[in-house]
Steps between C-alpha positions, in 0.01 A plus 500: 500500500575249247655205626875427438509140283893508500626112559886448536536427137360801360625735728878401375352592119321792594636673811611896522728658732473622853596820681694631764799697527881546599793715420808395398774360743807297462604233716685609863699191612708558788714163417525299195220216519518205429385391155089358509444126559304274328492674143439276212852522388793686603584882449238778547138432574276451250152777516219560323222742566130478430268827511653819321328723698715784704611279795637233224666741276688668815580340795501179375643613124681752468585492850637138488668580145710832574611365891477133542681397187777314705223271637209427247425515121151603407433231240129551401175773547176455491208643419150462262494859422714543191568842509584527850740220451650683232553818751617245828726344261692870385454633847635210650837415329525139549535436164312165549238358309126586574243300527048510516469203587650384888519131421706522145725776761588194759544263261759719237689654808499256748549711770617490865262748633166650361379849625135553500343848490221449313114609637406339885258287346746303261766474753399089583511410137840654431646316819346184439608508134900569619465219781347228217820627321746447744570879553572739869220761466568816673099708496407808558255602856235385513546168439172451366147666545284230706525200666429204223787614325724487827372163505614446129837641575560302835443198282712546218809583779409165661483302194847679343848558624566841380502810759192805501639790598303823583602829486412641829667794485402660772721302762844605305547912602718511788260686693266197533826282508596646823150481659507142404826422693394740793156235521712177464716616787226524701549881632105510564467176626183281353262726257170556588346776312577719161338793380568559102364769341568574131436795251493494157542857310254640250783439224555141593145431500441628169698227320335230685111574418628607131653110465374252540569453834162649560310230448486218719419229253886587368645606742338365819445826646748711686472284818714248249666682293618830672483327872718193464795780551366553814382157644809354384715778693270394820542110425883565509562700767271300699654151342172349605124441236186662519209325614216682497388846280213714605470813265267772354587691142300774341560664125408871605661696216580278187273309214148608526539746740644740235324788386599425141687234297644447180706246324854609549680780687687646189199555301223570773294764449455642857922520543473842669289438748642145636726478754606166382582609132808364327682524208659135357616668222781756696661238594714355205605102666130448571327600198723318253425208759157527538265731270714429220391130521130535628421397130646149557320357825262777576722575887457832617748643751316852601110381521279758665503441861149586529382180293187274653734167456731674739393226846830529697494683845679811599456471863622188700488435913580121611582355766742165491499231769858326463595148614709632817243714610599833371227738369559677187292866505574570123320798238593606141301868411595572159465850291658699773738791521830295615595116436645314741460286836490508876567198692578423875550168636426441903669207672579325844801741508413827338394647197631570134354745329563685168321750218635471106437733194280841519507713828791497693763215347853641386524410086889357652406259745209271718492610885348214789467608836516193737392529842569190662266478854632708800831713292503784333376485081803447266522625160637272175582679214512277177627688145361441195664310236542596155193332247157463477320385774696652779793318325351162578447430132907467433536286786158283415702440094774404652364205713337393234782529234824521626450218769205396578616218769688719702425509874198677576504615877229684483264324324461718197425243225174417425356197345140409408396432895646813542328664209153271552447636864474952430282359195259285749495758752371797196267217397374440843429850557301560189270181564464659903403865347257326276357252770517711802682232660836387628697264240740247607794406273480169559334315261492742213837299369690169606778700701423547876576839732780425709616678825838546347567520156584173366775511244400575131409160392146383450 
C-alpha cells in the first residue's frame, strides 16, 4: 500500500471530502437560550465547514442553514474538489463564498467555529490549522485514526486557547440519556461488569468496505473508526478510562476473500451474481456528488468490496480493563441480518440491561429492564425523538450552536480527552489483535487513564 506523504500544509491544498450521513432536523428548544459566548463579535456565530462530502452538505449545511438561522451564519465551505464544491455550494444554500484551500477559508471568514468532516486521516491537520488560527473546532468521530496524531492534537489544545469539540453523538438520544442518569444515581450500585454486543447489517456494511473506510491506513480500521461510537458510549456511562485492551479481529468475508472483483459497483461485470452489488448512479444526491467528480481527484465512493487493499476487519471480540475495575466484554460482527446492540451492565445493586435495533425493539421507543438485587425487574420505557440518530443529532447541533456553555448535567460534551480516549482504546485493540497481547493505554499518548473521568481538559 503506498504510503500516505500528506504533511499539514498540503493536506489544506489538496484535501477531499469525507462521508457520513444525517437527515434533516430543525432545532427543538424547549426555552429560548441564551445567545453563545465568546464569539468573535456580537450577533450570530460565525461557521464555516470543511469537507463537502454528505455529512458536510447535510447535517452540518443544509441542516444548520434551513433551522439554526437564529443562531449561526455559515460564512465559508471548503473543499479541493471543484466540482463537488460547486454541488455543496447549490445544495447547501448558504450563499457564502467557497473556498479549496482551508487556510485562505480562516483567514477571509474569520470564523467563530470551524466544522471538520473531512477523511479520519486529515482530521489533526484541519484542527491544528483552526487552533494556530484562533478558531473553536467542532470534528467529526473519530477524532483521528492513531495515536501520533492524538498526540499532535493534545498539543495544539495545550499550546492554544480555543475549544475541540467532538461530535459524539451517540450520548445525545434520550434513550442513552436516561441510562446515563439511571448510572449516576447509582441504582446498581458500583459497576463491575458489561457485556456489549453489536451488529452491523449487510446494508451498513456495504458502504464501509466500498469507502474508504476499508482500509486501515485511512481509516484506521473499524476498531477506530466504526468503534469509537461504542467505546465512547462505555467511557461515559462508566465516567471512568480504559486501561488495558486485549482483542482478536479476523476479515472472513471482505477484500481478498471475494470470489471476484472489479473496479466499481456500477460498472462491474459480475452485478448479478453479487450480493453486495450497488448502483451509485440511482441515487441522484450521490452521483452528482461523487461519480460526477471522480475526474477531478480520482475518489471513488462505490469501490468493489472484494478489492485485495481492502485490510480492515469484520469481526471484533475485546475485552477492556477500566481504571475502577470494571471489565468491558465487548464484540462488533458485521454483514449480518439485523443492526443493532445488546448491552447489560451488572453492579453491587443489580443489573441494567437493554437490546437496540433488529429483533425485538419497538421503531417508537428504547425499553431497560432494571433489576435491582433482591426486588422484582422494572421496566423503563424511553420514546424516540424525532431526527437522525434516535433524535440525538438535533439535540447534539444544538449544544454546539445554540449554546454551547450551557450546563451540562450529564456530561454530554465532548472535548479532545474525551474524543482522544474511544480513539486509543480502537488503536489499542488493533496493536493487541496484531501482537497477541494485552495493550495498555498508558503510554501510547501524554494523557493518563483515570478512575473517574477527569473533566475535558488536557
Amino acid at each position: 500500500m503506498a504510503k500516505n506523504n500528506f504533511t499539514r500544509r498540503k493536506f489544506i491544498e489538496t484535501t477531499s471530502a469525507a462521508l457520513g450521513g444525517s437527515m434533516f432536523v430543525g432545532p427543538t428548544i424547549s426555552k429560548a437560550p441564551e445567545k453563545p459566548k465568546r464569539l468573535k463579535r456580537d450577533g450570530k456565530m460565525r461557521v464555516a465547514v470543511v469537507g463537502m462530502g454528505v455529512r458536510g452538505v447535510v447535517m452540518y449545511g443544509r441542516t444548520l442553514v434551513e433551522g439554526y438561522g437564529d443562531y449561526l451564519e455559515i460564512v465559508g465551505i471548503c473543499d479541493t474538489n471543484p466540482g463537488r464544491l460547486e454541488y455543496a455550494d447549490g445544495y447547501v444554500g448558504a450563499g457564502c463564498p467557497t473556498f479549496t484551500n482551508l487556510d485562505e477559508m480562516l483567514e477571509k471568514t474569520d470564523p467563530d467555529r470551524l466544522v471538520v468532516t473531512t477523511w479520519d486521516w486529515e482530521h489533526h491537520n484541519c484542527i491544528i490549522a483552526s487552533l494556530e488560527h484562533g478558531v473553536d473546532v467542532v470534528c467529526e468521530k473519530p477524532l483521528t485514526i492513531d495515536e501520533d496524531k492524538c498526540q499532535q492534537i493534545i498539543d495544539a489544545d495545550k499550546k492554544y486557547e480555543n475549544d475541540v469539540f467532538v461530535t459524539l453523538n451517540y450520548r445525545y438520544p434520550p434513550h442513552r440519556a436516561k441510562v446515563k442518569e439511571l448510572l449516576m444515581e447509582g441504582v446498581i450500585g458500583d459497576i463491575r461488569t458489561v457485556d456489549f454486543h453489536w451488529n452491523i447489517d449487510h446494508a451498513h456494511q456495504i458502504r464501509y468496505m466500498q469507502r474508504w473506510h476499508g482500509e486501515s491506513q485511512r481509516g484506521g480500521t473499524l476498531w477506530v473508526h466504526k468503534n469509537t461510537h461504542y467505546f465512547d458510549m462505555i467511557n461515559w456511562f462508566l465516567d471512568s478510562d480504559p486501561v488495558e485492551v486485549y482483542a482478536k479481529d479476523s476479515l472472513d468475508i471482505f477484500g481478498s476473500n471475494g470470489p471476484f472483483r472489479s473496479t466499481n459497483c456500477r460498472n462491474c461485470p459480475h452485478a448479478d451474481r453479487c450480493d453486495y452489488h450497488w448502483d451509485i448512479n440511482a441515487n441522484d444526491h450521490l452521483r452528482q456528488m461523487y461519480a460526477d467528480n471522480e475526474h477531478y481527484d480520482g475518489y471513488i465512493r462505490d469501490n468493489c468490496v472484494f478489492r485485495h487493499n481492502i485490510d480492515s476487519h469484520d469481526k471484533h471480540s475485546a475485552l477492556v480493563t477500566y481504571a475502577n475495575n470494571a471489565f468491558l466484554y465487548y464484540s462488533l460482527t458485521s454483514d449480518t441480518d439485523h443492526d443493532g446492540y445488546w448491552i447489560a451492565f451488572k453492579g453491587t445493586k443489580g443489573r441494567l440491561e437493554g437490546r437496540e435495533g433488529g429483533w425485538g425493539t419497538s421503531q417508537n421507543h428504547q425499553e431497560w429492564l432494571l433489576k435491582p438485587l433482591g426486588e422484582e425487574s422494572e421496566k423503563i420505557t424511553v420514546d424516540f425523538t424525532s431526527g437522525s440518530h434516535w433524535g440525538g443529532d438535533p439535540l447534539l447541533l444544538n449544544k454546539l450552536f445554540v449554546d454551547p456553555y450551557i450546563d451540562d448535567p450529564l456530561h454530554q460534551s465532548a472535548g479532545t480527552r474525551d474524543g482522544v480516549m474511544p480513539v486509543l482504546t480502537g488503536v489499542a485493540a488493533r496493536k493487541s489483535a496484531a501482537s497477541g497481547k494485552p495493550v495498555k493505554i498508558a503510554g501510547l499518548t501524554s494523557l493518563k487513564p483515570h478512575k473517574k473521568r477527569p473533566s475535558d481538559l488536557v
